[in-house]
N, CA, C and O atoms as a CHARMM CRD file, in Angstrom:
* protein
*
  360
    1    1 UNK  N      0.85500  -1.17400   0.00000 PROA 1      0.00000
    2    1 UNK  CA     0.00000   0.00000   0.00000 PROA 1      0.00000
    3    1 UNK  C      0.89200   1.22400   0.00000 PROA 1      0.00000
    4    1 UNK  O      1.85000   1.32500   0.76700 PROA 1      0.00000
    5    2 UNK  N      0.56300   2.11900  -0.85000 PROA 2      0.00000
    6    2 UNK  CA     1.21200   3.34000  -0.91400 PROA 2      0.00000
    7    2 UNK  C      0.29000   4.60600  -0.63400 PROA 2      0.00000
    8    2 UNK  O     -0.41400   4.98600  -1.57000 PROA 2      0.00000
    9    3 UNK  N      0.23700   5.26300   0.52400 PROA 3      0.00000
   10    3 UNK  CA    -0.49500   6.58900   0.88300 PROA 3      0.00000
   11    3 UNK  C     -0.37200   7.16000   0.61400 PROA 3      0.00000
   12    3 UNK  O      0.75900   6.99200   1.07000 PROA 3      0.00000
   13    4 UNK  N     -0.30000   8.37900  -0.02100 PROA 4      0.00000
   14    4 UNK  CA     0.19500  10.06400  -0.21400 PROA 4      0.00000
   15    4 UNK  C     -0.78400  10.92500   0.07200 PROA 4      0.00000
   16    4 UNK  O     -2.00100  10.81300  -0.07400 PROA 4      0.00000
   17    5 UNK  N      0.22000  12.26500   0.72400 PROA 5      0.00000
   18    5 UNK  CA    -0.93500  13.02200   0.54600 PROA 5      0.00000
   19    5 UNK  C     -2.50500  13.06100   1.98800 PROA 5      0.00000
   20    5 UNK  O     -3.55500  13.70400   1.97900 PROA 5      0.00000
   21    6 UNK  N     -1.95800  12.09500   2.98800 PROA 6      0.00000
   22    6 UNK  CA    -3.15200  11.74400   3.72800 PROA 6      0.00000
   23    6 UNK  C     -3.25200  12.65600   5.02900 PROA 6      0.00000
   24    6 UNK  O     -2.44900  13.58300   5.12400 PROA 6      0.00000
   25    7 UNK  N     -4.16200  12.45600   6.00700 PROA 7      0.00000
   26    7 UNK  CA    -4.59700  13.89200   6.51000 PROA 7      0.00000
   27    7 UNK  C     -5.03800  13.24700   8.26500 PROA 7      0.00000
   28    7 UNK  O     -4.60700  13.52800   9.38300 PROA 7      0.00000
   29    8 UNK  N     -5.98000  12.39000   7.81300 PROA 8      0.00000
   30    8 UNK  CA    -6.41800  12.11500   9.68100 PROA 8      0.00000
   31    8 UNK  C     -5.00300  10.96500  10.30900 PROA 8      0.00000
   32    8 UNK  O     -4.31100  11.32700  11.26000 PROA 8      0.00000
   33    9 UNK  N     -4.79700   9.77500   9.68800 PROA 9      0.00000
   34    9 UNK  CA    -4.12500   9.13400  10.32700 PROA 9      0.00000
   35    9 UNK  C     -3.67900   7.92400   9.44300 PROA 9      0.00000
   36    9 UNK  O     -4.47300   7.49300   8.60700 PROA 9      0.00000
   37   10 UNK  N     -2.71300   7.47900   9.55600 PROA 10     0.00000
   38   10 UNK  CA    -1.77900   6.26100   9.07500 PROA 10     0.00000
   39   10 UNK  C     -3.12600   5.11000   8.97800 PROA 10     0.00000
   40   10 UNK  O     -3.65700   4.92200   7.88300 PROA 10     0.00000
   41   11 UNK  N     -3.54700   4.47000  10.05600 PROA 11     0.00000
   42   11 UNK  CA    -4.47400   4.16000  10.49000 PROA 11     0.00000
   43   11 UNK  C     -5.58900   3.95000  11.92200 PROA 11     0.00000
   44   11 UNK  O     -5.06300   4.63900  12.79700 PROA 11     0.00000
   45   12 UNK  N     -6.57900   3.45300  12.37500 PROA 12     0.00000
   46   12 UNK  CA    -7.21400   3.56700  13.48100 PROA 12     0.00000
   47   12 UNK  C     -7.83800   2.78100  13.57300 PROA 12     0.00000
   48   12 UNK  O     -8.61400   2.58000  12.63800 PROA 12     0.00000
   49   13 UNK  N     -7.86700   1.86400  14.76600 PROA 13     0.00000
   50   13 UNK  CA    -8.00100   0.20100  14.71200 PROA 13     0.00000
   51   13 UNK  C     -8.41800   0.18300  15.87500 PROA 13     0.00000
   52   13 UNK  O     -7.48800   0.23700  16.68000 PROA 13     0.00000
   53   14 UNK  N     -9.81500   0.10900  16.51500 PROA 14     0.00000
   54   14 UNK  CA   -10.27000  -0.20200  17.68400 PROA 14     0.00000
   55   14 UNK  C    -10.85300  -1.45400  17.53500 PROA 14     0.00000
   56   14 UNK  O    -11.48600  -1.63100  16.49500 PROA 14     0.00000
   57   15 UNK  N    -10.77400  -2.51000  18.46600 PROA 15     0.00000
   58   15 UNK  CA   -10.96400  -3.77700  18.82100 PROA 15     0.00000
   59   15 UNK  C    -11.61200  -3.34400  20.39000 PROA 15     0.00000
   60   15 UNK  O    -11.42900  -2.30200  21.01900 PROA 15     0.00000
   61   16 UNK  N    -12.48500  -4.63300  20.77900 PROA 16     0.00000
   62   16 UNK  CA   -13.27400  -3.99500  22.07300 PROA 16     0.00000
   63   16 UNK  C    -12.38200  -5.03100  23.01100 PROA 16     0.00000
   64   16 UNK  O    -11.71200  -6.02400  22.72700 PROA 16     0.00000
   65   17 UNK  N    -12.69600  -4.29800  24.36000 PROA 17     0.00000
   66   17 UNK  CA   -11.97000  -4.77500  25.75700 PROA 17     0.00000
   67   17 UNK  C    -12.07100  -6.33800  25.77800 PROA 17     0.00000
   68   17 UNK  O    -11.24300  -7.22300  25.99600 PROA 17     0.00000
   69   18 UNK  N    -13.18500  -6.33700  25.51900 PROA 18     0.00000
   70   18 UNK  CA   -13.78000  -7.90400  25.64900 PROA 18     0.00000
   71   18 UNK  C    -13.50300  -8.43900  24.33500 PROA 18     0.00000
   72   18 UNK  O    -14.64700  -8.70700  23.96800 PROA 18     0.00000
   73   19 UNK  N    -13.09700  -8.61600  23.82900 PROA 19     0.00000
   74   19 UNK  CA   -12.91500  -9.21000  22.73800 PROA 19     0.00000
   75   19 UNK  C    -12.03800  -8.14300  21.73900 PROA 19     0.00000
   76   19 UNK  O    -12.67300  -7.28100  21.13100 PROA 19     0.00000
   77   20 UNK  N    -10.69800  -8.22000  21.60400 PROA 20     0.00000
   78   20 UNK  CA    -9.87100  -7.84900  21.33700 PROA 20     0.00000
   79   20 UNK  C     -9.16200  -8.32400  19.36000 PROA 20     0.00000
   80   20 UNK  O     -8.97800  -9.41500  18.82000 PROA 20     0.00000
   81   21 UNK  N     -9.06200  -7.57900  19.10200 PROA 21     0.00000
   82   21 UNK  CA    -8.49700  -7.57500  17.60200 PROA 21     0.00000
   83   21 UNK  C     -7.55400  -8.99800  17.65500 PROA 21     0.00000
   84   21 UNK  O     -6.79200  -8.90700  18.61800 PROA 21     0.00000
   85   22 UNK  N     -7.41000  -9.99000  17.08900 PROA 22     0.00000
   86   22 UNK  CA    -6.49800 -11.06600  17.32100 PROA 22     0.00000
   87   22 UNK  C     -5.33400 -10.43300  16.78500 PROA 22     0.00000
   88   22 UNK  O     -4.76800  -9.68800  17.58600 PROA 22     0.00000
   89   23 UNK  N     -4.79300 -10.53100  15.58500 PROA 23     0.00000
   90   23 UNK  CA    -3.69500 -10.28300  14.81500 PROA 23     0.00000
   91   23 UNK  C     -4.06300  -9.47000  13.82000 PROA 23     0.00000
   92   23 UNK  O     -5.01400  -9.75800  13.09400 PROA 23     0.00000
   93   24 UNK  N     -3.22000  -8.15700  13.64500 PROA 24     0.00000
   94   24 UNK  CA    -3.95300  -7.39100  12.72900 PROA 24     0.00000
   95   24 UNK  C     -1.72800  -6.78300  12.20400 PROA 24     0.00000
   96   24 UNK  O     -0.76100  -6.28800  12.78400 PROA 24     0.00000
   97   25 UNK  N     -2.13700  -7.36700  10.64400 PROA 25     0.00000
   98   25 UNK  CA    -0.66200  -7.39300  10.13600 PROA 25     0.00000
   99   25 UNK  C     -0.97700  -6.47100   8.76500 PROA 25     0.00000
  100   25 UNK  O     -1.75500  -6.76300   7.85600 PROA 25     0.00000
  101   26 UNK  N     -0.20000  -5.36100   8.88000 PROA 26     0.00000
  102   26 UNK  CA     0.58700  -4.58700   7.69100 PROA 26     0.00000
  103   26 UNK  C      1.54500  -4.91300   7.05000 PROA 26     0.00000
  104   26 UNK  O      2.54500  -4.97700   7.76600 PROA 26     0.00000
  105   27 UNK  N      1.76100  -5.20300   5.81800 PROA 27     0.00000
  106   27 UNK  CA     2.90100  -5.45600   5.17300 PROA 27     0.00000
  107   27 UNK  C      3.24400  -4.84000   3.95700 PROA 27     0.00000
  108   27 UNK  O      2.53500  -5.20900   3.02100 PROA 27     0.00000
  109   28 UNK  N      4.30600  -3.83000   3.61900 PROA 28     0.00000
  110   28 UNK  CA     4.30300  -3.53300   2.36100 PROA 28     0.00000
  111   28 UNK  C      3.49600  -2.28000   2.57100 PROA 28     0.00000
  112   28 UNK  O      2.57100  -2.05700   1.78900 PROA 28     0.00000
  113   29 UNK  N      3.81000  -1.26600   3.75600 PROA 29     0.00000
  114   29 UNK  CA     2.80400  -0.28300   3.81800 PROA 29     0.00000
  115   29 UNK  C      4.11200   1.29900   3.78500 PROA 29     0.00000
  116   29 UNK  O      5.26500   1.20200   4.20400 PROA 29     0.00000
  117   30 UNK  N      3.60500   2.37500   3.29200 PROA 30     0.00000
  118   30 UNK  CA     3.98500   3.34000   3.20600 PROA 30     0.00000
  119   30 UNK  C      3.26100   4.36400   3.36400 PROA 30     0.00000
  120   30 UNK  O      2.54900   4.47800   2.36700 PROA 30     0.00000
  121   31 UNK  N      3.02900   5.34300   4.25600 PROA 31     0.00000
  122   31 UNK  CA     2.01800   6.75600   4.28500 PROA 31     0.00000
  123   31 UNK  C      3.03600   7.55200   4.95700 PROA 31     0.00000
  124   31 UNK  O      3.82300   7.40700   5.89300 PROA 31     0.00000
  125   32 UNK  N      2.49500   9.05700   3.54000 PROA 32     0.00000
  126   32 UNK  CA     3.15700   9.85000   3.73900 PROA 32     0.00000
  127   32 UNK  C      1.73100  10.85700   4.50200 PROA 32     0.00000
  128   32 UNK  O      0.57600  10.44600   4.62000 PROA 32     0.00000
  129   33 UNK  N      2.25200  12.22200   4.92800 PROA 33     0.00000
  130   33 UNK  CA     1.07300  13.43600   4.89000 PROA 33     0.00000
  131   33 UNK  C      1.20800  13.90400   4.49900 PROA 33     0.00000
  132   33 UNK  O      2.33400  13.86900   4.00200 PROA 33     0.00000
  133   34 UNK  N     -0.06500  15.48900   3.97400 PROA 34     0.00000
  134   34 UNK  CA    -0.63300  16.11400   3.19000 PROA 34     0.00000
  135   34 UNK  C      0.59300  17.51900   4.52200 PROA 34     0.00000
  136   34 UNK  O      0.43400  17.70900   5.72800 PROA 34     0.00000
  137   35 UNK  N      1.74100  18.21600   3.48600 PROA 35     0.00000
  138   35 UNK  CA     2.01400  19.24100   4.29100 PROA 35     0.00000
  139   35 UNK  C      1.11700  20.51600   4.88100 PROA 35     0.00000
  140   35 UNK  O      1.53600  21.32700   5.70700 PROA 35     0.00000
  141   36 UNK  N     -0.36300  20.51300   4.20600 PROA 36     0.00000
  142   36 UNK  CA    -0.69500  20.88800   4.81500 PROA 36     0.00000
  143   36 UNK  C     -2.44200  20.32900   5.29800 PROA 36     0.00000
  144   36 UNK  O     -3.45900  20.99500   5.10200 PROA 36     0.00000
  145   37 UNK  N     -2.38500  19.11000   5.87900 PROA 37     0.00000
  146   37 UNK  CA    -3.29300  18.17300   6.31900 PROA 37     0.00000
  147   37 UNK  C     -4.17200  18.37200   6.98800 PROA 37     0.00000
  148   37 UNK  O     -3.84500  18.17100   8.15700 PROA 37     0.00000
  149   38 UNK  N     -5.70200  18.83900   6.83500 PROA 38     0.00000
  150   38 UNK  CA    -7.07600  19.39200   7.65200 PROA 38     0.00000
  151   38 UNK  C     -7.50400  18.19400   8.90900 PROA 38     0.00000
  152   38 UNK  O     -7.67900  17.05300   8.48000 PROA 38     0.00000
  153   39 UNK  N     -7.60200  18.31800   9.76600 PROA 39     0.00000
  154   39 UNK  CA    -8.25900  17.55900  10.76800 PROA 39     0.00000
  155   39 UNK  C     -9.45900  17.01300  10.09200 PROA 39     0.00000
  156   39 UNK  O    -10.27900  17.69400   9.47800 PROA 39     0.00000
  157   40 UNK  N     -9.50700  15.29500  10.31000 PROA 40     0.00000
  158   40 UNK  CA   -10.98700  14.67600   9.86900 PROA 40     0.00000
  159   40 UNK  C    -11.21800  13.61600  10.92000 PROA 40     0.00000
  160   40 UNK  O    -10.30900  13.39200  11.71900 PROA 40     0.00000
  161   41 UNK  N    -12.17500  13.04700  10.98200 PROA 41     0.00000
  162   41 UNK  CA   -12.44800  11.98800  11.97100 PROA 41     0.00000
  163   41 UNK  C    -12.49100  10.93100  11.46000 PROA 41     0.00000
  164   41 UNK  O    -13.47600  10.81900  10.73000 PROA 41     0.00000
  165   42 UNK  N    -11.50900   9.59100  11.52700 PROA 42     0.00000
  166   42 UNK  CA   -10.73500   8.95000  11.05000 PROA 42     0.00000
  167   42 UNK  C    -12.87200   7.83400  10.04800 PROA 42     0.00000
  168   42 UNK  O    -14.05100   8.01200  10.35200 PROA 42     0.00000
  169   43 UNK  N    -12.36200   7.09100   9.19600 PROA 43     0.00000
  170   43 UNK  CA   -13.95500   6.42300   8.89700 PROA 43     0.00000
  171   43 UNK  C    -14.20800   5.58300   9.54300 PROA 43     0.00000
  172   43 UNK  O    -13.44900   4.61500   9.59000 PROA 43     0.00000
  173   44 UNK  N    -15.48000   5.63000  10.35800 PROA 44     0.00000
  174   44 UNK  CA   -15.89000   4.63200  10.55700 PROA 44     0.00000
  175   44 UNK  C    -15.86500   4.52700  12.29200 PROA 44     0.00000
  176   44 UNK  O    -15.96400   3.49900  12.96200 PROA 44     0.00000
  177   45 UNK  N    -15.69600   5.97200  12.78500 PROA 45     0.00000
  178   45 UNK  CA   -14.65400   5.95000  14.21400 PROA 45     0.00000
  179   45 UNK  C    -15.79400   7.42800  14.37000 PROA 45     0.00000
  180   45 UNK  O    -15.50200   8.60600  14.15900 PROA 45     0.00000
  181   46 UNK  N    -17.45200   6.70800  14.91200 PROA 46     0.00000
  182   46 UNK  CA   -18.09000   7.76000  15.77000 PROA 46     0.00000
  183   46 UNK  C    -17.48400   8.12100  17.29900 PROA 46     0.00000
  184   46 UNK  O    -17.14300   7.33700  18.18500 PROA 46     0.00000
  185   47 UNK  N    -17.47500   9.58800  17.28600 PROA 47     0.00000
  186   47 UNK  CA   -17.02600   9.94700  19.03700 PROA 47     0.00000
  187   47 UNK  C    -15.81600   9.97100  18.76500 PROA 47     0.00000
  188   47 UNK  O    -15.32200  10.25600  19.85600 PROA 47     0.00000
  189   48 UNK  N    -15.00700   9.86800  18.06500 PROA 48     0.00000
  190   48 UNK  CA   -13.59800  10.38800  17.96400 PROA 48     0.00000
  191   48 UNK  C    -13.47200  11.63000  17.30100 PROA 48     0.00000
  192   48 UNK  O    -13.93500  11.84300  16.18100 PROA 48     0.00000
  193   49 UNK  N    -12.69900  12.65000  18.14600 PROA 49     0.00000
  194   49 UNK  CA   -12.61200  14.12500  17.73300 PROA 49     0.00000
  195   49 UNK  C    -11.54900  13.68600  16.28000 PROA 49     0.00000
  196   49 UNK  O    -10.80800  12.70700  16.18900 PROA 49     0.00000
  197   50 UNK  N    -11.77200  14.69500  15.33100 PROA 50     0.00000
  198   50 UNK  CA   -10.52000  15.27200  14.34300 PROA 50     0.00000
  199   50 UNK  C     -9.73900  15.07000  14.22100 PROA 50     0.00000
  200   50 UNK  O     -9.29900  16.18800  14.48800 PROA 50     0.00000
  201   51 UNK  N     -8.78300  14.45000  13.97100 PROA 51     0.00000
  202   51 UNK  CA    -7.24700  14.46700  13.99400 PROA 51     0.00000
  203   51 UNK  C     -6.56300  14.96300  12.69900 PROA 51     0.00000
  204   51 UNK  O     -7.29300  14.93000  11.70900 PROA 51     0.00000
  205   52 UNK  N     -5.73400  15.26000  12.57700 PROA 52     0.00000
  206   52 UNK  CA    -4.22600  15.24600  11.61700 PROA 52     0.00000
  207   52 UNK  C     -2.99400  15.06100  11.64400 PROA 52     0.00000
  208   52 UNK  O     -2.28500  15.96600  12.08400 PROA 52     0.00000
  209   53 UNK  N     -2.46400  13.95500  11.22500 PROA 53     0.00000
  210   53 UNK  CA    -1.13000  13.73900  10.71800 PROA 53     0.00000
  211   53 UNK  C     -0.68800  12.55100  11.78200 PROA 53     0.00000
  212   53 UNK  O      0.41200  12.50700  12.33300 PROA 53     0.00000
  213   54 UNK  N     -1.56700  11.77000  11.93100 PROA 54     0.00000
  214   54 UNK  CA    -1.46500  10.74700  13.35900 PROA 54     0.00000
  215   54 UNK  C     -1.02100   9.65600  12.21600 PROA 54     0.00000
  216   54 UNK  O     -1.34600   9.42100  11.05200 PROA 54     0.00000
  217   55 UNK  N      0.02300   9.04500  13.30600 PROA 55     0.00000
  218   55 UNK  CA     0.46900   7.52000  12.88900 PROA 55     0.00000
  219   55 UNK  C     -0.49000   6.57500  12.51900 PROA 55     0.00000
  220   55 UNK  O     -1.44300   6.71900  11.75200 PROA 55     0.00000
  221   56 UNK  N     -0.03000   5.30400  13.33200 PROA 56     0.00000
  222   56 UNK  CA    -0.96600   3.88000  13.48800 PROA 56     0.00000
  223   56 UNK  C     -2.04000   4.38000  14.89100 PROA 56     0.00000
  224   56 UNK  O     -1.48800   4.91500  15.85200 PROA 56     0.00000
  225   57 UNK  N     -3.16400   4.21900  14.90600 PROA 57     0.00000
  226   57 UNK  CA    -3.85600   4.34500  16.25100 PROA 57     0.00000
  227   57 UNK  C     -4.50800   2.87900  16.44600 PROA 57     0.00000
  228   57 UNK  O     -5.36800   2.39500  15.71000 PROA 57     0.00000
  229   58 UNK  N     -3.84300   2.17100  17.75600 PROA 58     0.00000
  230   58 UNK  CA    -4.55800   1.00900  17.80600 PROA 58     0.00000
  231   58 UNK  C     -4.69800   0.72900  19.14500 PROA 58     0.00000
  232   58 UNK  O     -3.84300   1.10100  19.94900 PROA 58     0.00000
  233   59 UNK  N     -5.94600  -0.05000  19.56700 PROA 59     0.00000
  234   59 UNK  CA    -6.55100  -0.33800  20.81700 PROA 59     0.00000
  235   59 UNK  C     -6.74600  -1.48900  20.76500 PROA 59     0.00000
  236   59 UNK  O     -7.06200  -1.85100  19.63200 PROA 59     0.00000
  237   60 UNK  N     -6.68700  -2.54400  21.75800 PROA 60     0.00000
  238   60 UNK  CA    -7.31600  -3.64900  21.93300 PROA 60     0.00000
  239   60 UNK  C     -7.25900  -4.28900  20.98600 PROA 60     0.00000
  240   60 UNK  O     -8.29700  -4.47000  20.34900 PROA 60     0.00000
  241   61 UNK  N     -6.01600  -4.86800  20.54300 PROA 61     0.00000
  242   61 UNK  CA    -5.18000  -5.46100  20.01400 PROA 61     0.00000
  243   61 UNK  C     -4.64900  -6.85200  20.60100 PROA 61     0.00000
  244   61 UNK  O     -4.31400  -6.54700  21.74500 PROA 61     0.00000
  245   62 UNK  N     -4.37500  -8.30900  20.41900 PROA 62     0.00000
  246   62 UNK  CA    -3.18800  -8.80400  20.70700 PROA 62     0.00000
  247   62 UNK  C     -2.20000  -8.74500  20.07800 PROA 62     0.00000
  248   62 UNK  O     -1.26500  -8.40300  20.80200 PROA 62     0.00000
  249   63 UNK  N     -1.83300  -8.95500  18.78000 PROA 63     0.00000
  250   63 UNK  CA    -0.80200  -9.15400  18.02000 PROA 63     0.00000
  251   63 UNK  C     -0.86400  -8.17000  17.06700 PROA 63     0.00000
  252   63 UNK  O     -1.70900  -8.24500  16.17400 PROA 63     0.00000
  253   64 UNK  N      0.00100  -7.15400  17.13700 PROA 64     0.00000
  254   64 UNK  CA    -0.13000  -5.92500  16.09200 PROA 64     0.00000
  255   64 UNK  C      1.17300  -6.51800  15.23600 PROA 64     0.00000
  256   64 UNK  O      2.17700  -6.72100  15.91900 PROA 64     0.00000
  257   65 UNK  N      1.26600  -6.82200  13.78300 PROA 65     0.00000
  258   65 UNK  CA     2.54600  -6.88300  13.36800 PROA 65     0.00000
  259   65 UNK  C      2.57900  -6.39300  11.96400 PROA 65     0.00000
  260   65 UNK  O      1.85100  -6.60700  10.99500 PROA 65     0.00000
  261   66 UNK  N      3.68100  -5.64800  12.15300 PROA 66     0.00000
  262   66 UNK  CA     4.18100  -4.37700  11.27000 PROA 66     0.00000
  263   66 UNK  C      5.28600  -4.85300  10.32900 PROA 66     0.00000
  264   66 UNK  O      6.42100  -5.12500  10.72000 PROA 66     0.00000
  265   67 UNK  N      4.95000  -4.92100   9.28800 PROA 67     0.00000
  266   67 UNK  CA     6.50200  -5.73700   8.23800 PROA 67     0.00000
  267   67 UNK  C      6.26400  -4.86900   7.08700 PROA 67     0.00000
  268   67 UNK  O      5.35100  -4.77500   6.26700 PROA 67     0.00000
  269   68 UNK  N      7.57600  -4.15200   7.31800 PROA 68     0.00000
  270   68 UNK  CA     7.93900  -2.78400   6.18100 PROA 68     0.00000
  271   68 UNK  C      6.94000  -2.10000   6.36000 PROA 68     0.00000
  272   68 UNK  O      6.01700  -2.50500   5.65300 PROA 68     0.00000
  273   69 UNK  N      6.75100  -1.48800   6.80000 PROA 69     0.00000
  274   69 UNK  CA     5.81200  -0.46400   7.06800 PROA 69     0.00000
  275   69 UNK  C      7.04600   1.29300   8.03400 PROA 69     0.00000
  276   69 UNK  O      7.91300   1.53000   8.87600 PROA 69     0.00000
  277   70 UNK  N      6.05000   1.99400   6.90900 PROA 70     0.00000
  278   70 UNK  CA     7.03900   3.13500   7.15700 PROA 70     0.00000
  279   70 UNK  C      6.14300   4.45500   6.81300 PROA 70     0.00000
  280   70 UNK  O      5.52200   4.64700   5.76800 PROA 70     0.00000
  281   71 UNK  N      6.24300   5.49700   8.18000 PROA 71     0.00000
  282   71 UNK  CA     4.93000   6.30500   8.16000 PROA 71     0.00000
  283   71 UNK  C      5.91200   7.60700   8.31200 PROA 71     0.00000
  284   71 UNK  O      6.86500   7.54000   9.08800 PROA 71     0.00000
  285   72 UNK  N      5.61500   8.97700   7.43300 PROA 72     0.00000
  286   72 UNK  CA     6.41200   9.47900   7.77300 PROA 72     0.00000
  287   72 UNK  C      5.73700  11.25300   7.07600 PROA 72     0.00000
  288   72 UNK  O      5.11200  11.48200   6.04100 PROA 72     0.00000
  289   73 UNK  N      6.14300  12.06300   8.01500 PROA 73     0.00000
  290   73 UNK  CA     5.38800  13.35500   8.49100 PROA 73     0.00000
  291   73 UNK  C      4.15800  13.22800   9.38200 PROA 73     0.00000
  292   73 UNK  O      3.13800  13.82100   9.03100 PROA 73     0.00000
  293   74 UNK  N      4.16000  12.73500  10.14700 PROA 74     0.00000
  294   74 UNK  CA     3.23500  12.30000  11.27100 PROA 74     0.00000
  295   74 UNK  C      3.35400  13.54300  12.61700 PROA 74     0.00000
  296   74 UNK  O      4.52000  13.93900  12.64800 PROA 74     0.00000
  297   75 UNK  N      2.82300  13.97200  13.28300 PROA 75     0.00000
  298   75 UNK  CA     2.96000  14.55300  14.43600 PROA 75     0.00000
  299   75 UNK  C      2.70600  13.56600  15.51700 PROA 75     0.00000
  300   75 UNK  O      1.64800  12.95700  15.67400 PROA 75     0.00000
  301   76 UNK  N      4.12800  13.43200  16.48800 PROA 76     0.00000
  302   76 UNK  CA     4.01000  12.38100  17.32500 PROA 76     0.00000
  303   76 UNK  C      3.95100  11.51700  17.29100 PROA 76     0.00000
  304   76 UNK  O      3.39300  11.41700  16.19800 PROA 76     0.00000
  305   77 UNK  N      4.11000  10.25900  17.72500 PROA 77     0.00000
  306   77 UNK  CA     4.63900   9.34600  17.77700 PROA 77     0.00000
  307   77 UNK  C      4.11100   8.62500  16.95800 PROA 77     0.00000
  308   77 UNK  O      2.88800   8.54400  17.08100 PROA 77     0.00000
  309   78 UNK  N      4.69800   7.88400  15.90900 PROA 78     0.00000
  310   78 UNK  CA     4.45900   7.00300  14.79900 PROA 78     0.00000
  311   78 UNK  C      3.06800   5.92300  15.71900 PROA 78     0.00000
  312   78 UNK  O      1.90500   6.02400  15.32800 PROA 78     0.00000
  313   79 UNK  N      3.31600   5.26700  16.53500 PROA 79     0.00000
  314   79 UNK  CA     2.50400   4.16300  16.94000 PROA 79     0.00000
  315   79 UNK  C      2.27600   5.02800  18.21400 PROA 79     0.00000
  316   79 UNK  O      3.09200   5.58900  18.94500 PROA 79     0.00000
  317   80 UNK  N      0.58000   4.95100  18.26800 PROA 80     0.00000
  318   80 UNK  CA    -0.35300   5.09400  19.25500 PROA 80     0.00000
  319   80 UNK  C     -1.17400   4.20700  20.22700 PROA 80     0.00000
  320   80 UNK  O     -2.38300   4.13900  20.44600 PROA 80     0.00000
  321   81 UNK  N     -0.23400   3.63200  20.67300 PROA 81     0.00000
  322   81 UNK  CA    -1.17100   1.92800  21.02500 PROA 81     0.00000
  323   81 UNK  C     -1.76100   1.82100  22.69400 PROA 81     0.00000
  324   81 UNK  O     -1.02600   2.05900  23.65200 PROA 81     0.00000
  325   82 UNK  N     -3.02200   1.47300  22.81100 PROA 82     0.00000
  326   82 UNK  CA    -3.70200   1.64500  24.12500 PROA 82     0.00000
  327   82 UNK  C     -4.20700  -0.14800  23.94300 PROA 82     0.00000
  328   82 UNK  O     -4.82300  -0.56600  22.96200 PROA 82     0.00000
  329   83 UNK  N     -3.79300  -0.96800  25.07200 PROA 83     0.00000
  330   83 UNK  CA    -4.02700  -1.83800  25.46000 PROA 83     0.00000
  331   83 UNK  C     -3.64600  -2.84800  24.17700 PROA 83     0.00000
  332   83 UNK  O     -4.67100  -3.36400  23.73300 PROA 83     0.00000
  333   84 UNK  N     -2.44400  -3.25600  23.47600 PROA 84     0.00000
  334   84 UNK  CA    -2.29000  -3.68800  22.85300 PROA 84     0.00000
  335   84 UNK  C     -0.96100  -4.95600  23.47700 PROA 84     0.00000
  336   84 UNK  O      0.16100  -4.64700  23.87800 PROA 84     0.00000
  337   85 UNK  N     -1.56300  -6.44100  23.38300 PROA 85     0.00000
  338   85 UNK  CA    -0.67400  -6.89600  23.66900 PROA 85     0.00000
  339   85 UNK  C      1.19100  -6.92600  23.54200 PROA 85     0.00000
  340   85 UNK  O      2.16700  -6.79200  24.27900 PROA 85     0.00000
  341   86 UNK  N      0.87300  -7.19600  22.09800 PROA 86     0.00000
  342   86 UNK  CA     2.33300  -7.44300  21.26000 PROA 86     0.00000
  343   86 UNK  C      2.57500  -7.03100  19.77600 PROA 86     0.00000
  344   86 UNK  O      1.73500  -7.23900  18.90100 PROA 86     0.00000
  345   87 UNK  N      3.70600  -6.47000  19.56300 PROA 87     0.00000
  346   87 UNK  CA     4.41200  -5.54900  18.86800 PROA 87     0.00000
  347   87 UNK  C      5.46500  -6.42400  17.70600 PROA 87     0.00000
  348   87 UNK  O      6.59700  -6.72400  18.08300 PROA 87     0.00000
  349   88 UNK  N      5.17700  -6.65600  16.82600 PROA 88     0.00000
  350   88 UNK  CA     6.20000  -7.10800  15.98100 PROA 88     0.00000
  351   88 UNK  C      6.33600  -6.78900  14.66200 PROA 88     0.00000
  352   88 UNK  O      5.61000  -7.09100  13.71500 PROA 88     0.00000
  353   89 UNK  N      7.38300  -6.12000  14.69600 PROA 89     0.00000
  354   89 UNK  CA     8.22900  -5.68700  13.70400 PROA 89     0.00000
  355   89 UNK  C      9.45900  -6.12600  12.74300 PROA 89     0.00000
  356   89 UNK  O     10.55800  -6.36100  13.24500 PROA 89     0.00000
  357   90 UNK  N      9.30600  -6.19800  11.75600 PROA 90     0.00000
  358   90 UNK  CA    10.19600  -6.25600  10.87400 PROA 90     0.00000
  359   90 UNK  C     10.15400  -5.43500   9.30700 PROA 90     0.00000
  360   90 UNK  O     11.08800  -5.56500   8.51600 PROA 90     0.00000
């Protein structure tokens, strides 16, 4: 996947407390941002304010795994992760 040009976020991945995202794998991913990128509310994601220029946003997760994946003009921290077991990268 090749992004350009994008504005709310890399991506935004909520999985619920109780039942949690199993394995959720990127591969072959690239997003750039829009230098000058409008706040939107990511799709599909009621009750979440606006954002711009956000990384990966992921919640309630076990197995997040990231292979080549590369996000870049982001404000703050590339990966946003709230209750996410495990992290794997290559």
């Amino acid at each position: 996947i090749e992004a350009t040009n994008c504005h709310a976020a890399a991506a935004y991945i909520t999985g619920l407390p109780e039942s949690k995202v199993t394995r959720l794998t990127f591969q072959d991913v690239h997003v750039t941002f829009a230098a000058d990128a409008e706040p939107f509310v990511p799709a599909m994601a009621c009750g979440v304010e606006p954002m711009a220029r956000q990384g990966i946003i992921a919640q309630n997760v076990k197995v997040l795994d990231l292979q080549n994946v590369v996000i870049e003009g982001q404000d703050g921290d590339e990966l946003q992760l709230e209750n996410v077991d495990k992290i794997v990268r290559s």
